[in-house]
C-alpha positions as CSV (number, residue, x, y, z in Angstrom):
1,X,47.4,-97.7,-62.2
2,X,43.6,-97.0,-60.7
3,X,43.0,-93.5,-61.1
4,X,39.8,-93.3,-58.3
5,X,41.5,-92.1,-55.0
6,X,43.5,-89.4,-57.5
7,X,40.5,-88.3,-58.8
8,X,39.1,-88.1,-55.9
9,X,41.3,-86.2,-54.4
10,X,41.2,-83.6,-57.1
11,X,37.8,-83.0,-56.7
12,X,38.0,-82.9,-52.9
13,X,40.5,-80.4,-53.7
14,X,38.4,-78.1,-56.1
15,X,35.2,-78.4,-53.7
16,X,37.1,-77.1,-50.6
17,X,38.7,-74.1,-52.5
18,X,35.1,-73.4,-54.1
19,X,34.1,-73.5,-50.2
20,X,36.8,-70.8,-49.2
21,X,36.0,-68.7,-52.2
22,X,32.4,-68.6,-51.2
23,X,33.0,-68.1,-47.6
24,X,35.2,-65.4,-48.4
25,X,33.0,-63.5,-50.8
26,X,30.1,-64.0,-47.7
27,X,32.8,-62.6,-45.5
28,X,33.7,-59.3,-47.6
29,X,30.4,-58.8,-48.2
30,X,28.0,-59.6,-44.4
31,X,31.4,-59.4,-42.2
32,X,30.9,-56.2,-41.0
33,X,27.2,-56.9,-40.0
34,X,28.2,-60.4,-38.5
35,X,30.9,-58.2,-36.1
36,X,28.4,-55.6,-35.4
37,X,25.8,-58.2,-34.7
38,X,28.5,-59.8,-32.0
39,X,29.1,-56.4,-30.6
40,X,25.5,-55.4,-30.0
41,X,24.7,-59.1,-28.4
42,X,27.7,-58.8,-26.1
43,X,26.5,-55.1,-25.3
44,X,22.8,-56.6,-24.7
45,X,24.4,-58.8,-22.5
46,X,26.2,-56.5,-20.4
47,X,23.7,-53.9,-20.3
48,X,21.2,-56.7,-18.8
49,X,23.8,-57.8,-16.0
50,X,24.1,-54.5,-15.3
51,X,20.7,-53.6,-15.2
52,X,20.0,-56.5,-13.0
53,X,22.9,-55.5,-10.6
54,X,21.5,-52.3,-10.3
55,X,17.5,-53.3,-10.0
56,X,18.8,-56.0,-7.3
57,X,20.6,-53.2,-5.7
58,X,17.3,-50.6,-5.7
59,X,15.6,-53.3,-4.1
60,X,18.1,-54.3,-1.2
61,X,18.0,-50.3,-0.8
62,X,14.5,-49.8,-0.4
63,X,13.7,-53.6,1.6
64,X,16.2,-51.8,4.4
65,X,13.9,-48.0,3.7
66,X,10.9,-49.9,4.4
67,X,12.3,-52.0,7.3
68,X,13.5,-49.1,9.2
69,X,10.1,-47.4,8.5
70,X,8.2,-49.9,9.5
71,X,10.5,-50.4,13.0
72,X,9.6,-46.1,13.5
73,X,6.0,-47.3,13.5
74,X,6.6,-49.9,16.2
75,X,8.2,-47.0,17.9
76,X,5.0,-45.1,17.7
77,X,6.8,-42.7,15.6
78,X,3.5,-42.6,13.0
79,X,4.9,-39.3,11.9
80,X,8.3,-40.4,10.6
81,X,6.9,-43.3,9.8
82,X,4.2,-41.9,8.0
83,X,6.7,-39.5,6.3
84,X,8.9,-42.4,5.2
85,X,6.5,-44.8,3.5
86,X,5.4,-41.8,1.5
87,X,8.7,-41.3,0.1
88,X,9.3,-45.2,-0.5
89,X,5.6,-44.7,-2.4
90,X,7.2,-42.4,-4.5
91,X,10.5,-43.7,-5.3
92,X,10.5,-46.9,-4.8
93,X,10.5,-50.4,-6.7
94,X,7.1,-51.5,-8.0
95,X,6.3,-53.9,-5.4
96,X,7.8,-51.9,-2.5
97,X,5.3,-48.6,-3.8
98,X,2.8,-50.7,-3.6
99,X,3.1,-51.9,0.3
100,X,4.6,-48.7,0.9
101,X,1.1,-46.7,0.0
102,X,-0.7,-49.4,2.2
103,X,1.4,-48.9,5.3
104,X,1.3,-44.7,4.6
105,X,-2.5,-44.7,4.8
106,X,-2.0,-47.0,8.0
107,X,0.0,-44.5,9.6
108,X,-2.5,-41.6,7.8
109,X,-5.4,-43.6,10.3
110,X,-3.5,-42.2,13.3
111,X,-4.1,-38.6,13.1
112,X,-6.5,-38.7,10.4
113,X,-9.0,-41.7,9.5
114,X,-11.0,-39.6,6.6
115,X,-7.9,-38.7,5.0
116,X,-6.6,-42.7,5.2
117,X,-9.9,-44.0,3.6
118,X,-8.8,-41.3,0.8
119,X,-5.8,-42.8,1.1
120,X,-7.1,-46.5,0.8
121,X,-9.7,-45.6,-2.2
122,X,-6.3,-44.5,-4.1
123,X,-4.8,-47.5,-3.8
124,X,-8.5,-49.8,-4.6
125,X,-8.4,-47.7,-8.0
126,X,-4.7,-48.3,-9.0
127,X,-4.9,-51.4,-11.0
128,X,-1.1,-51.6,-10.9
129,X,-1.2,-53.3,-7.6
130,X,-2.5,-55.9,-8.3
131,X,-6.2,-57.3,-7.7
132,X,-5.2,-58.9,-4.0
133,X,-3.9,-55.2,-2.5
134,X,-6.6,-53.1,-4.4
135,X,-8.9,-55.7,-2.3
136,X,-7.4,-55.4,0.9
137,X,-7.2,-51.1,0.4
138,X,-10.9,-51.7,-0.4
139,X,-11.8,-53.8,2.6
140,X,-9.3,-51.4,5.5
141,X,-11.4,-48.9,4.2
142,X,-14.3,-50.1,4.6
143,X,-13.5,-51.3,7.9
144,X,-13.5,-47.3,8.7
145,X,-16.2,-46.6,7.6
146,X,-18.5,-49.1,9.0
147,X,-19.1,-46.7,12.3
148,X,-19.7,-43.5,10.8
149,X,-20.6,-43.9,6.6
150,X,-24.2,-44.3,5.4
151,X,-24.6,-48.1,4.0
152,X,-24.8,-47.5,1.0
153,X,-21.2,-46.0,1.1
154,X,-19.9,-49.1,3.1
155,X,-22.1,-51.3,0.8
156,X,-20.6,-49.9,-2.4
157,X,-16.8,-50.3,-1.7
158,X,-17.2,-54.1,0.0
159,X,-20.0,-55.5,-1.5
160,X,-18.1,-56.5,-4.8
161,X,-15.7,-58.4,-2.1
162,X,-18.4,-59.8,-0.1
163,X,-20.1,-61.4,-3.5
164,X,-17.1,-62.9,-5.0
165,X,-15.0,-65.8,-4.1
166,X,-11.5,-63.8,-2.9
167,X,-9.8,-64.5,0.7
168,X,-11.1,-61.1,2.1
169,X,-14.9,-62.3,1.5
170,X,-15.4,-63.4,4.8
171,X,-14.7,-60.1,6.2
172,X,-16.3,-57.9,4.1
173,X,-19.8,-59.9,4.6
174,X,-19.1,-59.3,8.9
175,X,-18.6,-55.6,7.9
176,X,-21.7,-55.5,6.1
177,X,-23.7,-57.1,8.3
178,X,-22.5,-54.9,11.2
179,X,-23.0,-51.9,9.1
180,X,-26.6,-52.8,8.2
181,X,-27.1,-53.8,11.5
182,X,-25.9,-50.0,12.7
183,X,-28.2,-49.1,10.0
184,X,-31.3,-50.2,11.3
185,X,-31.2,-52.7,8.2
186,X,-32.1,-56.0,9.7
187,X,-33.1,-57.8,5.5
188,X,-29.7,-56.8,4.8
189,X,-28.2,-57.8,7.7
190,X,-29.5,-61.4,7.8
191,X,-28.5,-61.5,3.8
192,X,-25.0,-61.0,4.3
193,X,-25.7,-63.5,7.9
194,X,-26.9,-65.9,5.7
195,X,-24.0,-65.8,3.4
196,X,-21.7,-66.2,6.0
197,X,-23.5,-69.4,7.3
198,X,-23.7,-71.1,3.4
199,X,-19.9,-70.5,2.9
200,X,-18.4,-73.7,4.2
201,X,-15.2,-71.8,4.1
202,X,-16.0,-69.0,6.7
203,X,-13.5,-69.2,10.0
204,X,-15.2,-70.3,12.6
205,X,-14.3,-67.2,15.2
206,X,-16.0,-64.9,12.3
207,X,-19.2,-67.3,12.4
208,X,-19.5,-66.9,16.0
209,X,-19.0,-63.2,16.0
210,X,-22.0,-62.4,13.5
211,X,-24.1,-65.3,15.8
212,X,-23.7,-63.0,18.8
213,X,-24.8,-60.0,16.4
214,X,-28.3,-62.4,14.9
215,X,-28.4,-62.9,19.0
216,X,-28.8,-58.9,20.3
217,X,-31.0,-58.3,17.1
218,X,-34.8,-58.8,18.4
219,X,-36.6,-61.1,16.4
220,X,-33.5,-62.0,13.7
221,X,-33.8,-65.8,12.7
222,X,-30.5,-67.5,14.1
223,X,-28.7,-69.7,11.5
């Protein structure tokens, strides 16, 4: 009588009780760390649903904060308005702090335009705002400044703008070339002219408006 399959089935025998053994002795010896392991993954999980229910819900919160600020604004109500951006500023999500401190030094121009560009130069410096708001704080102030600050003022907070290849460029070269036009600075003035003419990108309106300012300057090149 062939003995093989017997065999066989001996050994197959031996080699799945050696398999329990081992598992067994793995068991006795990592199972508590392989539950604990299961219970700290399932809390990880839970604790990030929940988190993200709750950051979903801040954000709902504050989008309807910020809506009903910005409608008090419409209203003309800078005041309240003004009032309830800065508390959004301060308590808000990242992103809505962010737009919240733009539209609060909007409101802050109403009754107060030295205090706003205060309020703009905050935001320029906070590099948690990302570069495109810190350039657009940067450029509304500047925009305030153009009929009353010394050049060299205007020139320092827009120039970096005006030289680099960002979307508020175009604007920040008009500004400076109507605030060294104000300043009785014509070589400056036809420098940042001239820039606005060799950028292919410029809009046209904005080309036309610094034409009409090379046209009332006597003796300024046109072009």
């Amino acid at each position: 009588m062939p003995e093989g399959p017997f065999v066989s089935d001996i050994f197959d025998e031996v080699d799945e009780a050696v398999r329990r053994d081992q598992f067994t002795k793995l068991w006795e010896r990592y199972g508590n760390l392989v539950i604990a392991l299961a219970v700290l993954i399932v809390i990880g999980v839970a604790a990030w649903r929940g988190y993200d229910y709750w950051r979903n819900k801040q954000a709902e919160q504050f989008g309807a904060q910020f809506t009903a600020a910005a409608l008090l604004a419409e209203q003309g109500k800078h005041d309240e308005a003004e009032k309830a951006f800065a508390a959004i500023a301060e308590k808000g999500t990242t992103g809505y702090r962010a737009l919240a401190r733009l539209r609060e030094a909007a409101e802050i121009e109403q009754r107060d335009p030295k205090a706003a560009v205060a309020a703009y130069d905050d935001v320029a410096k906070n590099s948690s705002v990302g570069q495109p708001l810190q350039d657009f704080a940067a450029l509304r102030a500047g925009m305030l400044l153009v009929d009353s600050a010394p050049l060299a003022d205007v020139d320092r907070r827009l120039a970096p703008l005006a030289t680099g290849s960002g979307p508020f460029r175009h604007s920040a070269r008009e500004l400076l070339a109507v605030a060294a036009w104000k300043a009785g600075d014509i070589p400056a003035m036809r420098k940042w002219i001239k820039m606005v003419h060799d950028d292919s990108e410029t809009p046209p309106t904005l080309r036309q408006r610094v034409d009409i300012l090379t046209a009332i300057t006597p003796d300024a090149p046109k072009g």
